[in-house]
C-alpha positions as CSV (number, residue, x, y, z in Angstrom):
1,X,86.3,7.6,-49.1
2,X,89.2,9.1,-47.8
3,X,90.2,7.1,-44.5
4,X,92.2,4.4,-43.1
5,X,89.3,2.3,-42.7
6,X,88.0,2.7,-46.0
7,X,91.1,1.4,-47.4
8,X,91.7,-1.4,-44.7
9,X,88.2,-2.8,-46.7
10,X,89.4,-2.1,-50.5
11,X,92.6,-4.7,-49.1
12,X,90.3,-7.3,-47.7
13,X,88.7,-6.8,-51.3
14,X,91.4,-7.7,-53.2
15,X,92.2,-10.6,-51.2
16,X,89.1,-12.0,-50.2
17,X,86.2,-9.6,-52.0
18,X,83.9,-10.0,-55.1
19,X,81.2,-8.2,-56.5
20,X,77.8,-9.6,-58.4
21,X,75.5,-6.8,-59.4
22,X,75.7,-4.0,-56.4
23,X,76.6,-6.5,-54.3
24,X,79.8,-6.3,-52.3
25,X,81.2,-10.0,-50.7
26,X,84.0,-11.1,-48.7
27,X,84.5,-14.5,-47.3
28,X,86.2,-14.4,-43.8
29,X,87.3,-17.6,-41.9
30,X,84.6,-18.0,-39.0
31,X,87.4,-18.5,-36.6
32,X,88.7,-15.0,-37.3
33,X,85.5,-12.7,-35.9
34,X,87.8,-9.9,-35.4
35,X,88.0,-9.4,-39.1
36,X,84.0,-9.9,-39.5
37,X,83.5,-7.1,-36.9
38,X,85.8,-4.8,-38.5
39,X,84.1,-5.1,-41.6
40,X,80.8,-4.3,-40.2
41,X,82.1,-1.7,-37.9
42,X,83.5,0.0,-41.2
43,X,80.1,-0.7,-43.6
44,X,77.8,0.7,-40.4
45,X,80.0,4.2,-39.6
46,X,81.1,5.1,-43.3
47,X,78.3,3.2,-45.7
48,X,75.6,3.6,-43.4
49,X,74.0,0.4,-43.5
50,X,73.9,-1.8,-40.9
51,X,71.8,-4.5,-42.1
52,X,74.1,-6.5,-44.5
53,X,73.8,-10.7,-45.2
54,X,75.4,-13.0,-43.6
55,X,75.8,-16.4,-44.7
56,X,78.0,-19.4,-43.4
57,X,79.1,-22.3,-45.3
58,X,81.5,-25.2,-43.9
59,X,84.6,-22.6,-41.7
60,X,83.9,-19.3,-44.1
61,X,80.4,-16.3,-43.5
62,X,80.3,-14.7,-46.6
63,X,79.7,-11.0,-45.4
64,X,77.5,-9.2,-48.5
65,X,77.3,-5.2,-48.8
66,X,74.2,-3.9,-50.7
67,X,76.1,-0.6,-51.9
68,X,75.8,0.4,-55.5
69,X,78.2,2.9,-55.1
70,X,80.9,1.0,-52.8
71,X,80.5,-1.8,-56.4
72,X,81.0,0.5,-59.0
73,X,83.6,2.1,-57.4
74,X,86.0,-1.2,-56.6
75,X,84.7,-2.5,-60.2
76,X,86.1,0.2,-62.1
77,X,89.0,0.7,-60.1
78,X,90.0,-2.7,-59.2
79,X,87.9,-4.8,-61.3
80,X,85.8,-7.6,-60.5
81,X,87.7,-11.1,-60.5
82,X,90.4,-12.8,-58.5
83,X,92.6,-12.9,-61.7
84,X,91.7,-10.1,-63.2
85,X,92.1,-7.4,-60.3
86,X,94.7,-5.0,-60.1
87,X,96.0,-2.0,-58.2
88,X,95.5,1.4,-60.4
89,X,98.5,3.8,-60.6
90,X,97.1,5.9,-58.8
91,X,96.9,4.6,-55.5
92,X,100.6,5.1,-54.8
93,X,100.5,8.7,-54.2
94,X,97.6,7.8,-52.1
95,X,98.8,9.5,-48.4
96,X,101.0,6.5,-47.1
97,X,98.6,5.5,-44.2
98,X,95.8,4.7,-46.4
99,X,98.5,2.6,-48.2
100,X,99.7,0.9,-45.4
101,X,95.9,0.2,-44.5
102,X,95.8,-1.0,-47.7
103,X,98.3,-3.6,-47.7
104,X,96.8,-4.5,-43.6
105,X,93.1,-5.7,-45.7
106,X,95.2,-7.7,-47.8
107,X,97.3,-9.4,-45.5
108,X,94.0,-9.9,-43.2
109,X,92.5,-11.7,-46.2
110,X,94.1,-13.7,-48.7
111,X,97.8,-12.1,-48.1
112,X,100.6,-14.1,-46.3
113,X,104.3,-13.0,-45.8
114,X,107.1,-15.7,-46.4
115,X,111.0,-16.3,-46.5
116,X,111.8,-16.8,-50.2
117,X,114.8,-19.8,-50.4
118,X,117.1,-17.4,-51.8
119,X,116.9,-14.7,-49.2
């Protein structure tokens, strides 16, 4: 896909995503909605499903795609496990606002921002 949105949702996959079979998850805090919504706002306009599974356990709802397509593509490109995923070469001369929207699904996710002790 080639929009912001798209790769708002490839970030939130490398932070919070995993994929079993065609199967697309992400685990999303409950007491951030915001997030949720945009993630079905995102898999209804540009996947075109709207049905999708929602399951919640203890303070996470494990949000599930059913997209064949949307699994083989992050698979291949980003592969499939927390320490095995990886951002391809070629996603830096993606256009700069997909990168940004990028780097916005990460932080959203698992991604923080600190102050390192030595500046």
């Amino acid at each position: 896909m080639n929009n912001s949105d798209f790769w708002w949702l490839v970030g939130c996959y490398l932070g919070d995503g995993w994929v079993t079979g065609s199967k697309v998850s992400f685990a999303v805090n409950v007491t951030e909605s915001y997030y949720l919504e945009r993630l079905q706002d995102i898999t209804e306009r540009y996947l075109g499903r709207s049905s999708n599974v929602l399951r919640t356990r203890d303070n996470v709802v494990e949000y599930t795609i059913n997209s064949e397509e949307l699994s083989e593509f992050l698979v291949f490109n980003f592969r499939k496990y927390a320490e095995g995923k990886n951002i391809p070469e070629w996603v830096k001369y993606l256009p700069e606002e997909h990168k940004i929207q990028l780097i916005h699904g990460y932080l959203a996710s698992d991604g923080c921002i600190t102050t390192h002790t030595k500046g």
